[in-house]
Structures are given as C-alpha cells and as structure tokens.
SEBA-515416 format. One line per field, with one value per residue (C-alpha): x, y, z; residue number from 1. Coordinates in steps of 0.02 Angstrom, whole numbers. Layout:
# residues N
east [X  ...]
north [Y  ...]
up [Z  ...]
nr [NUM  ...]
# end
This chain:
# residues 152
east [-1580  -1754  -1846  -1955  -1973  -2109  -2158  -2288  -2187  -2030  -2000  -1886  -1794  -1795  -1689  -1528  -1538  -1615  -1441  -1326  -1216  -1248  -1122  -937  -867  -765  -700  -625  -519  -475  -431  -319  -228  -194  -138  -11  60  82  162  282  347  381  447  420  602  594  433  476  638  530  409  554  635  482  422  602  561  402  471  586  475  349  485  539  370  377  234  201  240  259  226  330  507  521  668  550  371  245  212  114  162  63  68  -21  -6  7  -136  -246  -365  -326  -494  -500  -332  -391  -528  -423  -289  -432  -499  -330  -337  -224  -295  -270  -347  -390  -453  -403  -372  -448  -315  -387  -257  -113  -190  -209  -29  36  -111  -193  -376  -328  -224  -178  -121  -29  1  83  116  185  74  154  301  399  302  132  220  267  79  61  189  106  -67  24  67  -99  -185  -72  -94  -267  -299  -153]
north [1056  1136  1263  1273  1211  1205  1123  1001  980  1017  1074  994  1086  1034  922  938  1064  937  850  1007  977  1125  1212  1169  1080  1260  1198  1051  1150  1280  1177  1045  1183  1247  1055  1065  1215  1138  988  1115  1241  1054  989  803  745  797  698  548  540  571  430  323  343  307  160  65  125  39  -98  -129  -113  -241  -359  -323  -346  -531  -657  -586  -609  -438  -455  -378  -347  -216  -111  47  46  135  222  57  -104  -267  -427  -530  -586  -780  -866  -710  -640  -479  -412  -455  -363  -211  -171  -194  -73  43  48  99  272  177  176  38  -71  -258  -350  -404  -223  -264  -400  -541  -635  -577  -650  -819  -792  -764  -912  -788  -736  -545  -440  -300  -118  12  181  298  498  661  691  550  511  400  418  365  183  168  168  59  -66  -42  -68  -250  -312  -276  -379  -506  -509  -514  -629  -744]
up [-1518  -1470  -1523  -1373  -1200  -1083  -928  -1034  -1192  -1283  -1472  -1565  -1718  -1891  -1961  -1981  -1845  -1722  -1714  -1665  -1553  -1398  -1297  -1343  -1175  -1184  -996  -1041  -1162  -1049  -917  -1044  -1081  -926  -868  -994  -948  -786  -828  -969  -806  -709  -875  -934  -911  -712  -709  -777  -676  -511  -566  -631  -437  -361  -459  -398  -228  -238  -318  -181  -31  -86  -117  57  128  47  25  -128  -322  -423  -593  -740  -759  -908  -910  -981  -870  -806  -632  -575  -520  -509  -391  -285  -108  -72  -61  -50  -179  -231  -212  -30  5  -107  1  169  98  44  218  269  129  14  -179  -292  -424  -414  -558  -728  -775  -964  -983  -959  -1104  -981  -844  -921  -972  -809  -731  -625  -607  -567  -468  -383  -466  -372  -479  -458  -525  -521  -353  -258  -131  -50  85  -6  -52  135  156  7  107  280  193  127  273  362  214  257  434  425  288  280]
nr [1  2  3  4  5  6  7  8  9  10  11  12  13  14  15  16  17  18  19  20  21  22  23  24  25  26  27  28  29  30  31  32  33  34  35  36  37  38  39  40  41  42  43  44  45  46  47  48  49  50  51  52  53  54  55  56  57  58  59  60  61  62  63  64  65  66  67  68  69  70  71  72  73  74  75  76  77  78  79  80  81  82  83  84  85  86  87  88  89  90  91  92  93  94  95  96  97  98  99  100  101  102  103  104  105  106  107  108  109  110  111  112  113  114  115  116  117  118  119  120  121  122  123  124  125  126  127  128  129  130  131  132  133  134  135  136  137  138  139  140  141  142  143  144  145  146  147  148  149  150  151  152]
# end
C-alpha cells in the first residue's frame, strides 16, 4: 500500500501497512457464486450423465477413425480422452486440428512418469464439458482424419 503517488515518485506506507493486501478480487466471488448457481438449476447428476454420454461417443469415433492408440480404459473418467496417431507426433497433428477450430492439448500434460509408463514422449488431449456436443467430437473426428491425411 501507498500513501502517495505522483508522476516522479510513489510513497510507500509504513510497515505493516506496506504489505496490505488492496481491493478484495470482490468479482471473482460474485461471479463463483453465480457459476454455481448455474451448474445447481442444471444439477450435477444431469451433467455428469451428459459428459459421461459424450465421452463414449468420443471414445467410439476415434476408434472408428483408426490409426490411432487411445490411452486409458477406466471405468470412472474424465470428459477427456488421450491418444496418439501412428507414426505422427502429436504436436504436429494439434496444430493441424487447431487450424481446423478444433481445441486440444498436446504434450506431456504434467505427466511426464505416465508417459514413460505408457513409452511415449506426449500426446494428444481432447476435453470435453457441459458446453459440448456430439456434434463438436464429429469435428474432433473430421479434424483426425485430416491430420492423418496430411501427415501420414
């Protein structure tokens, strides 16, 4: 904190003043709150179930697409899946599929020790959440096979 500001100098307040901490991030509250009343009126059970649906769908049409390995076989997961194509690096395809509007992570994702576990060097992460339809994974397929085409 400051006791005075000017164009030349600024003055700073004594201690333990100096160290206060400003304006409360009063917006971030106020707009948490207002997130979870969203996600309450939809209610958590009706979410999951959508995301549940939609991660088999996605699940399904990249192993359709083929030429690629997905990775993870959990009975209870997440909205995202992970694989690789064949003999292309992830990072290449991830910027071919983002050219083509379709979002999703390449990399080690902070897990390097699963990586080595499953003898890869990174791959590729397709989420997915309350916001999303089956339409957005037939993108996410169409994306796929344009990597492929163009890199395999």
């Amino acid at each position: 904190m400051v006791t005075s500001v000017t164009l030349e100098s600024r003055r700073e307040a004594d201690l333990p003043l100096r160290f206060e901490a400003g304006t409360p991030n009063y917006p971030a509250a106020v707009s948490l709150a207002e997130a979870i009343r969203y996600l309450q009126r939809i209610g958590m059970q009706r979410i999951r179930e959508h995301e549940n649906t939609l991660h088999e769908y996605m699940r399904e049409q990249l192993v359709n697409v083929g030429g690629l390995t997905v990775y993870g076989s959990a009975p209870e997961h997440s909205g995202s899946v992970a694989f690789n194509l064949d003999g292309i690096q992830p990072y290449d395809a991830g910027m071919i599929m983002d050219r083509m509007g379709v979002a999703v992570r390449t990399g080690t994702h902070c897990a390097e020790p699963l990586m080595r576990h499953f003898g890869i060097n990174g791959c590729i992460r397709a989420s997915l959440a309350l916001y999303n339809d089956t339409d957005d994974i037939d993108r996410l397929a169409e994306a796929v096979r344009k990597a492929q085409s163009m890199l395999g």
